[in-house]
C-alpha positions as CSV (number, residue, x, y, z in Angstrom):
1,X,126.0,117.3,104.9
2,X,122.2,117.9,104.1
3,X,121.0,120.4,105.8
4,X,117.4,119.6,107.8
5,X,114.4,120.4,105.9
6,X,112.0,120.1,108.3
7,X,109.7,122.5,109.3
8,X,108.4,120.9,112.6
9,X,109.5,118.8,114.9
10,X,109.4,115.1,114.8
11,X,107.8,113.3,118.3
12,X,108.5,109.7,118.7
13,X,106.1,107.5,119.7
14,X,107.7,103.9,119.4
15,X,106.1,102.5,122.7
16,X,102.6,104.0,122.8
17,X,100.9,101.6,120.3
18,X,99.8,103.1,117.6
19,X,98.9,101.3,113.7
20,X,99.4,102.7,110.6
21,X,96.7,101.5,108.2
22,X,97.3,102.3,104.3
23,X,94.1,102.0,102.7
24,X,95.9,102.2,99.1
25,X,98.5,99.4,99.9
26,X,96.3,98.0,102.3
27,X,100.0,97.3,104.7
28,X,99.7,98.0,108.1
29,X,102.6,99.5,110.2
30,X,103.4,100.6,113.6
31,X,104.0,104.5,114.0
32,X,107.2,105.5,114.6
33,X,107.3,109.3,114.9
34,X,104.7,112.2,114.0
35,X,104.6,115.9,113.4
36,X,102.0,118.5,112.6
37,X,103.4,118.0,108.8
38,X,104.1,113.7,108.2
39,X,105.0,111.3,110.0
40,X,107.3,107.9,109.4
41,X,106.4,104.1,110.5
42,X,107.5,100.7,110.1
43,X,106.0,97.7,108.2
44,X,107.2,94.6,106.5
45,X,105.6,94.8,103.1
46,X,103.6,91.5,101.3
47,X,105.7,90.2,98.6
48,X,106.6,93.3,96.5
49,X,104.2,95.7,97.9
50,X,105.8,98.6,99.1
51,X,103.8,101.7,100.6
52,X,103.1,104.8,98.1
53,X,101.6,108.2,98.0
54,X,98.2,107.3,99.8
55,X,95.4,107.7,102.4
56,X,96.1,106.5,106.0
57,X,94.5,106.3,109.0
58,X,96.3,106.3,112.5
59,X,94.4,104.2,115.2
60,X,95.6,104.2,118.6
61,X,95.1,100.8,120.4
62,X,95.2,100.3,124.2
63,X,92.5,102.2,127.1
64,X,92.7,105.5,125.1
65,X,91.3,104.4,121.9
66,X,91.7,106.9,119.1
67,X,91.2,107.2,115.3
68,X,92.3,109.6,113.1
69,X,91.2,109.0,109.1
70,X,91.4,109.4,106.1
71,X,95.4,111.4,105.9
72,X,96.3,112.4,102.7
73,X,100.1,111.4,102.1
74,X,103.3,111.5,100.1
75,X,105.9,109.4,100.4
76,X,109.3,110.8,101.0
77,X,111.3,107.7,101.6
78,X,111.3,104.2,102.4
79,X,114.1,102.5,103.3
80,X,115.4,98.9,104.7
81,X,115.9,99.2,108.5
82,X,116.4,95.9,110.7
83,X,114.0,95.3,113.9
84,X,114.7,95.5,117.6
85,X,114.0,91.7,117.9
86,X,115.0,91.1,114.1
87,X,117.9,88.7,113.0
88,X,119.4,88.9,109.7
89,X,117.5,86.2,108.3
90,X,114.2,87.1,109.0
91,X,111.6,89.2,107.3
92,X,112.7,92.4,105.6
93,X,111.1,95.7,108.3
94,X,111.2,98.9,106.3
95,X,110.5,102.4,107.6
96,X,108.8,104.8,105.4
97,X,108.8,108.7,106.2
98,X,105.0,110.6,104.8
99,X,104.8,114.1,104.4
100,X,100.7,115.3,104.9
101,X,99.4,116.8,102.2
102,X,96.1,118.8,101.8
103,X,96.3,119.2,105.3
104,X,95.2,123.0,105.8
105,X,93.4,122.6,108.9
106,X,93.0,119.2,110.6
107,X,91.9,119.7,114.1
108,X,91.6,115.8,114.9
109,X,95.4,115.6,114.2
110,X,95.9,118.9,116.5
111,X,93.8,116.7,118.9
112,X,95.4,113.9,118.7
113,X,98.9,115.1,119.3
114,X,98.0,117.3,122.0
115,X,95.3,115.0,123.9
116,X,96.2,111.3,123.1
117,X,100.0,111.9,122.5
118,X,100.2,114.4,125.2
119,X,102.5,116.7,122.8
120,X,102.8,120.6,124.1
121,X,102.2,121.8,120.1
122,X,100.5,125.4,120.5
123,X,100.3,126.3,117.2
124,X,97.2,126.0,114.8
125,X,97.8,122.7,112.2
């Protein structure tokens, strides 16, 4: 067994409705779960596009509108996964897991987990 390699914990986030826009890729996913250090969503790719190492931006829809831009990622999987409401012959979902990078200090994701996400996360980004 593989032992975790996380440094911070994962918050899920499956019903507050929140996009995943990859500028790169230009797909567009729904967030799954997040963490001061990546973060993994679900998309269905166009045709053979699959999401890479890129630049995302996490917009939060609904009466607490949020945007968050410009994310510098890496990839770190992306894998086949079927739907809630999915059947075996429908379009392929596929949940990709992206680790921040260049991400020093980034007090609009601090802000965004703790205010929009209402995450208790005390420590600085």
């Amino acid at each position: 067994m593989e032992t975790e390699k996380r440094q911070h914990p994962r918050y899920s986030v499956r019903n507050v409705g929140v996009e995943i826009f990859s500028r790169e890729n230009k797909l567009i996913g729904k967030l799954e779960n997040i963490s001061k250090s990546g973060l993994a969503f679900c998309y269905t790719p166009v045709g053979d596009e699959k999401a890479e190492s890129d630049t995302i931006d996490v917009i939060a829809t609904g009466p607490a509108r949020f945007y968050l831009s410009g994310l510098d990622c890496r990839k770190v999987y992306d894998i086949s996964t079927l739907a809630e409401d999915q059947n075996f012959t429908g379009d392929e979902t596929r949940l990709c897991g992206m680790e921040f990078v260049r991400l020093e200090s980034n007090h609009q994701l601090a802000f965004f987990l703790r205010n929009y996400l209402n995450l208790a996360v005390d420590e600085p980004i």
